[in-house]
C-alpha beads as a LAMMPS data file, in Angstrom:
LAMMPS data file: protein, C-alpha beads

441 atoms
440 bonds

1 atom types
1 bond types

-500.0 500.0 xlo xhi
-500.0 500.0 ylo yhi
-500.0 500.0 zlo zhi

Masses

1 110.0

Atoms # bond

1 1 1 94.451 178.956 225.322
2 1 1 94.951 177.199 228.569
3 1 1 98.063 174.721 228.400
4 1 1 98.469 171.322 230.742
5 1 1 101.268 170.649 232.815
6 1 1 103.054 167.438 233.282
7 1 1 100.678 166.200 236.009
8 1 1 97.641 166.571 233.424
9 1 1 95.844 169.633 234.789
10 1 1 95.310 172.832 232.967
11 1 1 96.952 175.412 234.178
12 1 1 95.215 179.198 233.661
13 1 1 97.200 181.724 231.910
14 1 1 99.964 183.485 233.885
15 1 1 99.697 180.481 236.644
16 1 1 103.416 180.822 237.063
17 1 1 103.705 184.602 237.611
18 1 1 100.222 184.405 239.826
19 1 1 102.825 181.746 242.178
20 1 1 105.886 183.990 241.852
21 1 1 103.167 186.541 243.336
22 1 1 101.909 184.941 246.737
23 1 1 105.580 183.000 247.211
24 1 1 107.087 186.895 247.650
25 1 1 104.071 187.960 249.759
26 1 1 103.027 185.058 251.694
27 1 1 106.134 185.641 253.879
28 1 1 105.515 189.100 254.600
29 1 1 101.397 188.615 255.167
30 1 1 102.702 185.753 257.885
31 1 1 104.693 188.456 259.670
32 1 1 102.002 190.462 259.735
33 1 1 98.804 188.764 260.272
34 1 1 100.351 185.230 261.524
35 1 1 100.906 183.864 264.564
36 1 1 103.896 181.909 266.664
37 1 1 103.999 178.811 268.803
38 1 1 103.052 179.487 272.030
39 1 1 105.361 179.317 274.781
40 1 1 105.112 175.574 276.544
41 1 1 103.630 175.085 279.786
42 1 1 106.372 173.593 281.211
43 1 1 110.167 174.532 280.208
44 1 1 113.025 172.612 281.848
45 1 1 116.466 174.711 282.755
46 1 1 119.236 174.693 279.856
47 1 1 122.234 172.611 280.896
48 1 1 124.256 175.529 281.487
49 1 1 122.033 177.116 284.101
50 1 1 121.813 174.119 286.225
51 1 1 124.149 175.633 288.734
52 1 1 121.522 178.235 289.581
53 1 1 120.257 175.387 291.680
54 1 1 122.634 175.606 294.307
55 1 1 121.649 179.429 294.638
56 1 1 117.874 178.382 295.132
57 1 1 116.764 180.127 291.785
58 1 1 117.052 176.674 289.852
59 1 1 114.214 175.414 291.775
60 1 1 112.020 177.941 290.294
61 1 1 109.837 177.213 287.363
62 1 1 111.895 177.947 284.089
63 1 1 109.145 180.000 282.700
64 1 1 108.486 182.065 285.379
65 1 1 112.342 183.380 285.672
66 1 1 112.366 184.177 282.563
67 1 1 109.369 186.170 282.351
68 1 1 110.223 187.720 285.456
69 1 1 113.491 188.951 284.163
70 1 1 112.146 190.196 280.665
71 1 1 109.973 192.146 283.288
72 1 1 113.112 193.387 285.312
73 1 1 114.623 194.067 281.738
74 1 1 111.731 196.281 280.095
75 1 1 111.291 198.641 283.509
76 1 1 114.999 198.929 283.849
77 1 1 115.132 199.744 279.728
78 1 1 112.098 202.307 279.879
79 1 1 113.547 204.131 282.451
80 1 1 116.992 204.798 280.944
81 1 1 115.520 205.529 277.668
82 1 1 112.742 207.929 279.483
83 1 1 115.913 209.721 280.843
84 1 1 117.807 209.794 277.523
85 1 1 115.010 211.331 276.239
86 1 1 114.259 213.738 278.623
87 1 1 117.886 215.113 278.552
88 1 1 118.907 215.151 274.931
89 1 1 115.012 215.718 273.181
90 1 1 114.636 219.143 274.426
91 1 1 118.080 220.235 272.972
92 1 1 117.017 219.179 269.297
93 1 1 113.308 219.303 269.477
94 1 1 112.041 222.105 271.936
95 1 1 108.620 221.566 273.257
96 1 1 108.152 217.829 273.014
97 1 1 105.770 217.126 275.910
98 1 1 106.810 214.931 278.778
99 1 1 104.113 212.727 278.331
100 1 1 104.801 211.968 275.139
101 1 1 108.408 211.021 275.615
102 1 1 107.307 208.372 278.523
103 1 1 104.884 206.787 275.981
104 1 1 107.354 206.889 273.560
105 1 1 109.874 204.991 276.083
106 1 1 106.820 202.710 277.150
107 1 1 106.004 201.880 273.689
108 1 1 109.942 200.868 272.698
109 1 1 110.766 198.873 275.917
110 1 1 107.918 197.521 277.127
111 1 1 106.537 195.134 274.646
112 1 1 109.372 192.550 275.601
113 1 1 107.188 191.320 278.334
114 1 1 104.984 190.403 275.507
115 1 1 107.779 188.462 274.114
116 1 1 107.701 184.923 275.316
117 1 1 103.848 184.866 274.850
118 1 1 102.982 186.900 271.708
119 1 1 106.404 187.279 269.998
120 1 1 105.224 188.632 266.629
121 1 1 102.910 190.927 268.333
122 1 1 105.614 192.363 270.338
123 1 1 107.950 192.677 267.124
124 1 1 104.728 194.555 265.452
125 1 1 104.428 196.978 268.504
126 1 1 108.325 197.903 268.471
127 1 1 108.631 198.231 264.495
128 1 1 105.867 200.964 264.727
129 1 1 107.464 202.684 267.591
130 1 1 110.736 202.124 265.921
131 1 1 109.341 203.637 262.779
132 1 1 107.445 206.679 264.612
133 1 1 110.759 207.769 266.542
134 1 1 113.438 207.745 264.351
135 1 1 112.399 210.300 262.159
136 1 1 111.795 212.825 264.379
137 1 1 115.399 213.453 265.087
138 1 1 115.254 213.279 268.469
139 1 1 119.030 211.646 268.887
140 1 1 121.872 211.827 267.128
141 1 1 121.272 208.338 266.116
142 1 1 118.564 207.404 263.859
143 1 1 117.465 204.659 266.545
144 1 1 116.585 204.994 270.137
145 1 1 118.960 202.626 272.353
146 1 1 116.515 200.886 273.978
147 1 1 114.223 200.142 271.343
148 1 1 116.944 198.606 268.700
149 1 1 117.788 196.168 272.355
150 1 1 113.998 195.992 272.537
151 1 1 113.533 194.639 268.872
152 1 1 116.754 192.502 268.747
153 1 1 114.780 190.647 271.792
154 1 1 111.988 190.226 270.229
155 1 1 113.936 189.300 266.382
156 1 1 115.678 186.557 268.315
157 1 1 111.764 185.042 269.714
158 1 1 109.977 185.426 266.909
159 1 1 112.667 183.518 265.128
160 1 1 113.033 181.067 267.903
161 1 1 109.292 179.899 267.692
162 1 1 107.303 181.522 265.126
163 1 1 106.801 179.702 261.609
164 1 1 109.715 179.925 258.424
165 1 1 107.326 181.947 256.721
166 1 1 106.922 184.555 259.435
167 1 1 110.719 184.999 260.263
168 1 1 111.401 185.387 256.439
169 1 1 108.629 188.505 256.299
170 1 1 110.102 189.822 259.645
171 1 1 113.914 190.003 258.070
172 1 1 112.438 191.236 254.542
173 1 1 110.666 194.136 256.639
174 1 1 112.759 195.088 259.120
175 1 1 115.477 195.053 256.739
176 1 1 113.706 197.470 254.219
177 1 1 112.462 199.483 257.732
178 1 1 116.111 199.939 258.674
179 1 1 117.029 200.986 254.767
180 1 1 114.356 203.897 255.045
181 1 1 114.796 205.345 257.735
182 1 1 118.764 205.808 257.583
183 1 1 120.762 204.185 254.513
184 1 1 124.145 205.047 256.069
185 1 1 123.794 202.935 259.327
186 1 1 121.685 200.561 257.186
187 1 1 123.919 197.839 256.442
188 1 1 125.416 197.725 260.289
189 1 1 121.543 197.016 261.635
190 1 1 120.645 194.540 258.794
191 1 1 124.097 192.912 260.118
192 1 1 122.304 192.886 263.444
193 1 1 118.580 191.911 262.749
194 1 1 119.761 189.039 260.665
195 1 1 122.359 187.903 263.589
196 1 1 119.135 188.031 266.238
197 1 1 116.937 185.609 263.538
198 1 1 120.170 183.446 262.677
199 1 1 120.742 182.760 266.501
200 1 1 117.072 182.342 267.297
201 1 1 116.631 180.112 263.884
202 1 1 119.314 177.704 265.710
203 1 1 117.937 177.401 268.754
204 1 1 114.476 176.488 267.208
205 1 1 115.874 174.233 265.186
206 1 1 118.214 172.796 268.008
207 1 1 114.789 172.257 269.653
208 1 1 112.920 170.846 266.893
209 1 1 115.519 168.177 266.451
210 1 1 115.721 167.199 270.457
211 1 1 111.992 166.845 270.009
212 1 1 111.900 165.076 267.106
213 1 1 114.874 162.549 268.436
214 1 1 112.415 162.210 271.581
215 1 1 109.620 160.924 270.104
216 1 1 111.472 158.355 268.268
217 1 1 112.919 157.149 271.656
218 1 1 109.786 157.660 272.588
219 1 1 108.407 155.323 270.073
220 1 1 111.252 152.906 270.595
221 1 1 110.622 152.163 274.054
222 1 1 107.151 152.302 274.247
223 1 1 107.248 149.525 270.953
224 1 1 109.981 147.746 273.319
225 1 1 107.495 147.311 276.034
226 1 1 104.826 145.791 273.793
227 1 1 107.774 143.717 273.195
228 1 1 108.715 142.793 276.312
229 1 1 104.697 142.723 277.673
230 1 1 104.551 139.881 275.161
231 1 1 107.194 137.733 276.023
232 1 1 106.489 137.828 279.575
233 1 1 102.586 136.963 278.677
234 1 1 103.734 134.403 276.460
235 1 1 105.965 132.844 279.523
236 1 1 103.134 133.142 282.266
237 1 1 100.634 131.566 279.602
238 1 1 102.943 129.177 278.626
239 1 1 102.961 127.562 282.067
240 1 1 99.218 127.685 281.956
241 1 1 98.773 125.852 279.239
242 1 1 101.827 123.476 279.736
243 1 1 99.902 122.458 282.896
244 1 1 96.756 121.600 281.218
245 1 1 98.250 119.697 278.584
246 1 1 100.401 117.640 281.412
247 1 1 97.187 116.944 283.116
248 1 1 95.627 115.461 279.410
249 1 1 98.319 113.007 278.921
250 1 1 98.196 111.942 282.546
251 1 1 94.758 111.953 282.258
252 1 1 94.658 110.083 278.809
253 1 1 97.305 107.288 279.955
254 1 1 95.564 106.675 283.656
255 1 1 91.987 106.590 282.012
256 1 1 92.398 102.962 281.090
257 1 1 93.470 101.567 284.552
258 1 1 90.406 103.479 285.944
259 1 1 88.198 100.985 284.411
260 1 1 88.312 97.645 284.010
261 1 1 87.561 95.722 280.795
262 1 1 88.309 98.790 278.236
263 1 1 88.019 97.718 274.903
264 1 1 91.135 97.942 272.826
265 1 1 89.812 100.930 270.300
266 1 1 89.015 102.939 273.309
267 1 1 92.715 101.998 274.618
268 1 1 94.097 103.229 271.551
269 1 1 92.204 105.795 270.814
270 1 1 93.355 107.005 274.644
271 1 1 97.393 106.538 273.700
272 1 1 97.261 108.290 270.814
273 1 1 95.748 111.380 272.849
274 1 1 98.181 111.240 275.471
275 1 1 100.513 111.124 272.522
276 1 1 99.477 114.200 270.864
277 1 1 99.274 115.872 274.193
278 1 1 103.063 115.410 274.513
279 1 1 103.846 116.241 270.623
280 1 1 101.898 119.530 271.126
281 1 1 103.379 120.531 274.855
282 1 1 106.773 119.770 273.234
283 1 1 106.441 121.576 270.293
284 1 1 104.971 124.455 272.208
285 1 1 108.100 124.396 274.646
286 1 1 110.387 124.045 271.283
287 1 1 108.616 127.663 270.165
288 1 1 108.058 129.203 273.368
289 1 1 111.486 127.935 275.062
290 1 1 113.623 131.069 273.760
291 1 1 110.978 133.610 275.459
292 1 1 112.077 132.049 278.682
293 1 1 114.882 133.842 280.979
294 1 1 118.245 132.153 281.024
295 1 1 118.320 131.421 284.312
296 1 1 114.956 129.462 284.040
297 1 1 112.964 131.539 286.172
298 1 1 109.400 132.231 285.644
299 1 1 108.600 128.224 286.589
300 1 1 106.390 129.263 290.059
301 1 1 102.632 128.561 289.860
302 1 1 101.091 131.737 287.969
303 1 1 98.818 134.038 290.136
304 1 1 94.984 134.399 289.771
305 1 1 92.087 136.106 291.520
306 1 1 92.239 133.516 294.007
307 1 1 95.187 135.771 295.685
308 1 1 92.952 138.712 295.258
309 1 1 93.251 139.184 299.302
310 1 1 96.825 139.020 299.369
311 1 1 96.795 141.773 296.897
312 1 1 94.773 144.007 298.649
313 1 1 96.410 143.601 301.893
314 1 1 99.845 144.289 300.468
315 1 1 98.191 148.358 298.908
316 1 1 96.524 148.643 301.978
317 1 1 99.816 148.152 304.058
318 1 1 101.365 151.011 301.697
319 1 1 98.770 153.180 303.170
320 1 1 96.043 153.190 300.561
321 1 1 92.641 153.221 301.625
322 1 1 91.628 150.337 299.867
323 1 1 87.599 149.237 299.274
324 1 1 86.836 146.647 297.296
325 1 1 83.456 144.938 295.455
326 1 1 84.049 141.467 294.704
327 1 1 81.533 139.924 292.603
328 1 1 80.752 136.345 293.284
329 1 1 81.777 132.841 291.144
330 1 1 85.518 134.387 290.015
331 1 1 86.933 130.663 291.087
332 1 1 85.891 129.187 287.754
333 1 1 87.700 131.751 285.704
334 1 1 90.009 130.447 282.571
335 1 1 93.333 130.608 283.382
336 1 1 94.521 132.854 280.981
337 1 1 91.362 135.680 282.376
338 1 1 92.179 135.091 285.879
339 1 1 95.960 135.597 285.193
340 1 1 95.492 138.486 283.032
341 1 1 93.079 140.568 285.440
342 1 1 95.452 139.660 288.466
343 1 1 98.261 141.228 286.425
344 1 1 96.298 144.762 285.696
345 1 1 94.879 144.849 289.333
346 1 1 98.061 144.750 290.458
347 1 1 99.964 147.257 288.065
348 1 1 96.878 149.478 288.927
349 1 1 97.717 148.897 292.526
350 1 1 101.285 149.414 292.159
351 1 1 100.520 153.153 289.837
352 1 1 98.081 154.118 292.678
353 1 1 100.987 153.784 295.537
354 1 1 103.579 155.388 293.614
355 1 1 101.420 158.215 291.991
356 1 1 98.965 158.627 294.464
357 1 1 100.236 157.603 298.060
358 1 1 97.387 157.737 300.434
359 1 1 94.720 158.006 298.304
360 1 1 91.680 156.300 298.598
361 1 1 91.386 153.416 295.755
362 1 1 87.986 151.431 294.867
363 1 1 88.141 148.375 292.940
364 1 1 85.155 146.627 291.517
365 1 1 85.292 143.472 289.785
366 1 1 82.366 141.226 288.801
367 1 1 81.134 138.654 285.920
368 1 1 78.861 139.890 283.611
369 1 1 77.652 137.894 280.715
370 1 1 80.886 135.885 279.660
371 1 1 82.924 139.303 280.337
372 1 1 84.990 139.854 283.416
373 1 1 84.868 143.821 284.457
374 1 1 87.862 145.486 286.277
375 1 1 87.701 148.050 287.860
376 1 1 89.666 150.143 289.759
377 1 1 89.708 154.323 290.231
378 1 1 91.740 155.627 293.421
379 1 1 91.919 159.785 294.227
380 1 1 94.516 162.574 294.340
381 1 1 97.406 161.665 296.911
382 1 1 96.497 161.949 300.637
383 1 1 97.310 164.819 302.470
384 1 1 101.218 165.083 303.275
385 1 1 101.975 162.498 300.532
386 1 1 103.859 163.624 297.453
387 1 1 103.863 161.444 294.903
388 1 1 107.177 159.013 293.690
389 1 1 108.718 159.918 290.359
390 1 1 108.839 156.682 287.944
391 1 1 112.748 155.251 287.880
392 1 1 114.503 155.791 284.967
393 1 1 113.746 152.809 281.958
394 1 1 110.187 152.368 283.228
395 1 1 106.891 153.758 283.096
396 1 1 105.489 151.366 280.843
397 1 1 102.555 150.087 282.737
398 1 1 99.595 151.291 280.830
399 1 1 101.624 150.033 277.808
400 1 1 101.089 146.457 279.879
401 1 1 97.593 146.443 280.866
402 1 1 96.332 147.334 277.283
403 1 1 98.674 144.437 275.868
404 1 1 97.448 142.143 278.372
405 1 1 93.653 142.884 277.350
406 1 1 94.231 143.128 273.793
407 1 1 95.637 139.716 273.774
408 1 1 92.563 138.166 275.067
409 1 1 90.509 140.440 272.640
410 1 1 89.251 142.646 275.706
411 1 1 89.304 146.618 276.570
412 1 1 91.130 148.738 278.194
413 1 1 90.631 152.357 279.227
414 1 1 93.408 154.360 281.483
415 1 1 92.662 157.798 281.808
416 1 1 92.478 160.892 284.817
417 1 1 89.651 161.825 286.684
418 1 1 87.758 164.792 287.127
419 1 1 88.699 164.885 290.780
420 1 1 92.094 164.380 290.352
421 1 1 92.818 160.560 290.073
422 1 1 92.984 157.633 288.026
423 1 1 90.906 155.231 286.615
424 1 1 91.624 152.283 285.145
425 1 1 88.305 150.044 283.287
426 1 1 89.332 147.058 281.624
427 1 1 86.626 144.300 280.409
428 1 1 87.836 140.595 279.339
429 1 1 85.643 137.742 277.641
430 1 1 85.868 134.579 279.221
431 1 1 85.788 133.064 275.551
432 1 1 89.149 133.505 273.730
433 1 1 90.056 135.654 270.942
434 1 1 88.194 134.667 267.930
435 1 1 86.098 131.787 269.905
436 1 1 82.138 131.735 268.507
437 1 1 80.825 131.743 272.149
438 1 1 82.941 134.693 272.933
439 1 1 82.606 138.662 271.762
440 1 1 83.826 141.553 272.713
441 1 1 82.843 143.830 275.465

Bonds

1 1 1 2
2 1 2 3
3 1 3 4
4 1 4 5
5 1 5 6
6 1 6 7
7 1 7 8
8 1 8 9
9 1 9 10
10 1 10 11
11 1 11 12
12 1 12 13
13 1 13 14
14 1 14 15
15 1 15 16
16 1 16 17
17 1 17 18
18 1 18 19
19 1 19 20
20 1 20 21
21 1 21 22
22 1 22 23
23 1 23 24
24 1 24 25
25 1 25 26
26 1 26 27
27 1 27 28
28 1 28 29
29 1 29 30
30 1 30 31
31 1 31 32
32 1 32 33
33 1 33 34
34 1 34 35
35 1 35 36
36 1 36 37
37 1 37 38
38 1 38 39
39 1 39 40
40 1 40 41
41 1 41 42
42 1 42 43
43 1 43 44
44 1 44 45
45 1 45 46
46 1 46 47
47 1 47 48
48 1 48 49
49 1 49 50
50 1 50 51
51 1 51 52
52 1 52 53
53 1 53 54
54 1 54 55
55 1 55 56
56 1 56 57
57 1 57 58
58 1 58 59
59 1 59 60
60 1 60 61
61 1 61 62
62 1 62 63
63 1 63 64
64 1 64 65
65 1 65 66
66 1 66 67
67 1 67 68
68 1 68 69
69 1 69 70
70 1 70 71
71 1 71 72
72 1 72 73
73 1 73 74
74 1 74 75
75 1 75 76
76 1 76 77
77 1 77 78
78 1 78 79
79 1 79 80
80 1 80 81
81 1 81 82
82 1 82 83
83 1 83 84
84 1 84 85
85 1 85 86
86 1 86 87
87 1 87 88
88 1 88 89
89 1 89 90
90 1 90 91
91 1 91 92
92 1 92 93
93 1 93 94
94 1 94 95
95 1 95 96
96 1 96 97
97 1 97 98
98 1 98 99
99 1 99 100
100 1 100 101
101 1 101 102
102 1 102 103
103 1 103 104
104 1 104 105
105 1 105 106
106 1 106 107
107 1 107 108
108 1 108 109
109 1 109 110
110 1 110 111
111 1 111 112
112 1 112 113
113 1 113 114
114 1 114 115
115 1 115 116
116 1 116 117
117 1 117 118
118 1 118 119
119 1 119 120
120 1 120 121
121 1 121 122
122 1 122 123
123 1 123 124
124 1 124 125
125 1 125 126
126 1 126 127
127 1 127 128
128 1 128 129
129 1 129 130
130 1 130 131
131 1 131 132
132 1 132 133
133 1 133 134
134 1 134 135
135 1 135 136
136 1 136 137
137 1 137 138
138 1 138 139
139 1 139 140
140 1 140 141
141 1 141 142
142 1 142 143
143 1 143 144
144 1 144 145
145 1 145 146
146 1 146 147
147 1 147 148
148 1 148 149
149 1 149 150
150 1 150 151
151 1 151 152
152 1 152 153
153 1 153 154
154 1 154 155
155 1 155 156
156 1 156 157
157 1 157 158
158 1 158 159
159 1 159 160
160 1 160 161
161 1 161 162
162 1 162 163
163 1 163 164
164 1 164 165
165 1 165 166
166 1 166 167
167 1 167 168
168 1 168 169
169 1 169 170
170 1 170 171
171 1 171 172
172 1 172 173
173 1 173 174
174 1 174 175
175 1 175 176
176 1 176 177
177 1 177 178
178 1 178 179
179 1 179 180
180 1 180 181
181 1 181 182
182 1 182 183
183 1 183 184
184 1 184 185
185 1 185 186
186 1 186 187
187 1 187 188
188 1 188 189
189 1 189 190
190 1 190 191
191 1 191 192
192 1 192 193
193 1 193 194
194 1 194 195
195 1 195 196
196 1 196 197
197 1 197 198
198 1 198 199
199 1 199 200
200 1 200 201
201 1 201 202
202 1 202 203
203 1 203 204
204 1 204 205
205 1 205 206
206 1 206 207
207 1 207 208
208 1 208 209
209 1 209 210
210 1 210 211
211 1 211 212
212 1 212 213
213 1 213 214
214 1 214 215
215 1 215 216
216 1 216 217
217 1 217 218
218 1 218 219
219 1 219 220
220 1 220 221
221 1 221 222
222 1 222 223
223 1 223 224
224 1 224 225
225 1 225 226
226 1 226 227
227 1 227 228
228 1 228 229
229 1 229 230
230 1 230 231
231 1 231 232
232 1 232 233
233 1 233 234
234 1 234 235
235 1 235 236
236 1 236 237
237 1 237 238
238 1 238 239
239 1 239 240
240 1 240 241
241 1 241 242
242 1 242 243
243 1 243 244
244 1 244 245
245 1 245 246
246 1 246 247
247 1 247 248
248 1 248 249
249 1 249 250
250 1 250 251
251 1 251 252
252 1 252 253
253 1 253 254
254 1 254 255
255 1 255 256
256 1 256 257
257 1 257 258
258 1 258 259
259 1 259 260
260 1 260 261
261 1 261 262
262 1 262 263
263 1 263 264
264 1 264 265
265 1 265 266
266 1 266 267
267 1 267 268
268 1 268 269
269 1 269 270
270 1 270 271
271 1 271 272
272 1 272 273
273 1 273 274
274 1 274 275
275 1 275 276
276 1 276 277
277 1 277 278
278 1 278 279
279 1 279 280
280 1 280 281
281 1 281 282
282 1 282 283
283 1 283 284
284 1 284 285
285 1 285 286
286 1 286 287
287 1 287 288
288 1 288 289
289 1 289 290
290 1 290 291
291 1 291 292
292 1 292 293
293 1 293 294
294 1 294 295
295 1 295 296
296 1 296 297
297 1 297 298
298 1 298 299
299 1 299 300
300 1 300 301
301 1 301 302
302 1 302 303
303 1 303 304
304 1 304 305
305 1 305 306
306 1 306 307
307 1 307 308
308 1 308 309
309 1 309 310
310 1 310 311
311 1 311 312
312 1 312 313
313 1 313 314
314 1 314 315
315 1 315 316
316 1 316 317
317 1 317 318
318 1 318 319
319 1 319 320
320 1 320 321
321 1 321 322
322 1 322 323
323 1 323 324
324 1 324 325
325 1 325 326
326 1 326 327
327 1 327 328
328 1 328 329
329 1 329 330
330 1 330 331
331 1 331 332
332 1 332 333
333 1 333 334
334 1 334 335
335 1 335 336
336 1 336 337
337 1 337 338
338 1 338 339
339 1 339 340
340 1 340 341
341 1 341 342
342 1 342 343
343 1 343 344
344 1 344 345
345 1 345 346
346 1 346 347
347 1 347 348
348 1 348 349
349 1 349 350
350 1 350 351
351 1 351 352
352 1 352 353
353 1 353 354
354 1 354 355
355 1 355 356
356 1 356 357
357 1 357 358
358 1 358 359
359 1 359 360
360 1 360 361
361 1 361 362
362 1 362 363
363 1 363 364
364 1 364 365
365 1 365 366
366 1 366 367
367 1 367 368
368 1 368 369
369 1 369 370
370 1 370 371
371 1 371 372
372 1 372 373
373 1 373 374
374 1 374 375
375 1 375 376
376 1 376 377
377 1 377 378
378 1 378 379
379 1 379 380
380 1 380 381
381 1 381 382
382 1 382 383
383 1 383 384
384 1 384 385
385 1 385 386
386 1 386 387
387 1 387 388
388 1 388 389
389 1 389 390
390 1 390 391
391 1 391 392
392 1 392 393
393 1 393 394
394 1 394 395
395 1 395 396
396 1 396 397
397 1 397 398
398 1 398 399
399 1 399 400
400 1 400 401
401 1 401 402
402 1 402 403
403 1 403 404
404 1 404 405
405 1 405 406
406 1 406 407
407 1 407 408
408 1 408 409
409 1 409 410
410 1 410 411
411 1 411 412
412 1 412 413
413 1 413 414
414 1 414 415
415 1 415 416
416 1 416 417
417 1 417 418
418 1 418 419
419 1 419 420
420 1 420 421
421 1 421 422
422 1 422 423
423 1 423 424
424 1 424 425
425 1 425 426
426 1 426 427
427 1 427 428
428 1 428 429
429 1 429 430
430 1 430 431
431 1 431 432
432 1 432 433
433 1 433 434
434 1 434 435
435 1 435 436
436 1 436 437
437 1 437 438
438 1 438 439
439 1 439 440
440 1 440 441
């Protein structure tokens, strides 16, 4: 009779020992069907290698060295175990082809070029050589030299960057591989397979950890930059609107010296809008006052598309080959639009010059239907310009833009080109967030 466990499902007879089962074998089907990470792309030196720089080497790709030197490694391993071979084989086994000594020294040595890109293949292809040598009793030794160096190499990968799983099927078989083929030297090489997966389990986990602590920093600053985008967007807004509602109590308290004879309800009703003008743009400095910097800066008139020309000319003295498409009526822009738009041309402006120096940059920018279209796409850097790392503590400027559009309920798409550039779309509604006339793009 089926029986239910304490979650409420029924669970078939002999569940547990069916479990037991795959838990043993899952390990040792990962070793030899699975697959590791592959290696990255891009591998920075180790600290401790750094002075390789002064020696030229350092300024080599990481990746490349290394594979390089497991190259260097395998030759210089296949030919001293093709020599040991071809001295000591015909003394214990008399007739053993030439041929078939080189492919055995091939077979041992070589797969640690394989290493870095296919580590549990490479273990695979040095087990079965491992296991197809030793008990021919071609050595005194049950192992050949090279090929116990060999699989240490690849032990120490394959536990570097292949899966828990995998590395636990590896140790199980090479450990029982080691036991058959020669119990008295078997406890000395499970001593060493299970140093070459200890030291390679630290380093991945070393690595894993690094990663894991730079995505959170990661994280961290890019949710400090939202941060930071806001409080400066609040500021520059701030002064926008503080402006508007100065000009409605000026407006509100002139109105009745304008014309003569106002009746005393319009009067009032004139006062008490100047007077909730003030109540609001004090309350709003009140809120807004602590996003302010200490020193009071920020107070200068905010820019809008009416500098666009003093934009351009500033990337086009940088060297960019600026051409622009200005659509007509962008003086009647709200505030808040033109200011926004102004902002992501120029942090566009400012990615192009330090990514792409020399490039040629288009920007487009036009009215269409309540929604104000940005656009700007430059190309690959110019010949003899190399492009400007980012400064340490920045590189938040996508991180910006999108901030800046998403806080007037627009779009904003920052992404490479086929050719080799940049592009940078953004569309913003004229009507604010959440206004009926408005939508979104």
């Amino acid at each position: 009779m089926a029986t239910e466990d304490t979650g409420g499902r029924e669970a078939a007879p002999g569940g547990g020992a069916a479990d037991t089962v795959r838990l043993l074998t899952r390990p040792i089907a990962a070793a030899l069907t699975g697959r590791a990470e592959p290696a990255p792309a891009r591998r920075p030196w180790p600290g401790w290698l750094r002075w390789t720089r002064a020696i030229g080497v350092g300024r080599l790709p990481f990746a490349a060295v290394v594979q390089l030197v497991d190259v260097l490694v395998a030759v210089g391993l296949m030919a001293g175990t093709y020599s040991l071979l071809l001295t000591e084989v015909p003394k214990r086994a008399p007739g053993v082809p030439e041929p078939l000594l080189l492919a055995a020294s091939a077979t041992l040595t070589l797969p640690i070029v394989l290493r870095e890109r296919h580590p549990l293949g490479a273990w695979r292809v040095v087990v079965v050589a491992m296991a197809v040598t030793g008990p021919q009793g071609w050595l005194t030794v049950p192992y050949v030299p090279g090929g116990t160096f060999a699989s240490m190499l690849c032990l120490y990968t394959v536990a570097s960057r292949g899966p828990r799983e995998a590395t636990v099927g590896v140790g199980v078989l090479s450990s029982a591989g080691v036991l058959v083929l020669d119990r008295s030297t078997g406890f000395v090489a499970i001593l060493l397979i299970l140093s070459s997966l200890l030291v390679g389990h630290l380093v991945r986990q070393r690595r894993l950890t690094r990663r894991e602590l730079a995505e959170q920093e990661r994280r961290h600053q890019d949710a400090e930059a939202v941060l930071m985008e806001r409080q400066r967007i609040a500021r520059e807004l701030h002064d926008v609107v503080a402006h508007h509602m100065s000009m409605i109590a000026i407006q509100a308290e002139a109105a009745p010296y304008t014309v003569p004879e106002v009746p005393d309800k319009i009067r009032k009703d004139l006062s008490e809008i100047r007077g909730t003008a003030l109540d609001a743009l004090t309350e709003m400095r009140r809120i807004l006052g602590v996003l302010r910097s200490a020193d009071g800066a920020e107070t200068a008139p905010q820019p809008s598309l009416d500098r666009i020309d003093e934009l351009l000319a500033g990337a086009r003295g940088t060297g960019l080959e600026v051409t622009a498409r200005i659509g007509e009526g962008l003086s009647g822009l709200p505030p808040g639009v033109g200011l926004t738009a102004y902002r992501i041309l120029q942090e566009a402006l400012s990615n192009a010059m330090r990514h792409a120096p020399g490039s040629r940059v288009d920007v487009a920018i036009r009215r269409d239907g309540g929604i104000l279209r940005l656009e700007i796409v430059n190309g690959p850097p110019g010949e003899g310009h190399r492009p400007t790392p980012s400064p340490p503590g920045v590189g938040h400027g996508l991180v910006g833009m999108r901030e800046r559009a998403a806080m007037l309920d627009g779009v904003l798409t920052a992404e490479p080109t086929s050719e080799g550039g940049f592009a940078v779309i953004a569309a913003l509604p004229e009507a604010g967030p959440g206004d009926a006339a408005g939508g979104r793009p």
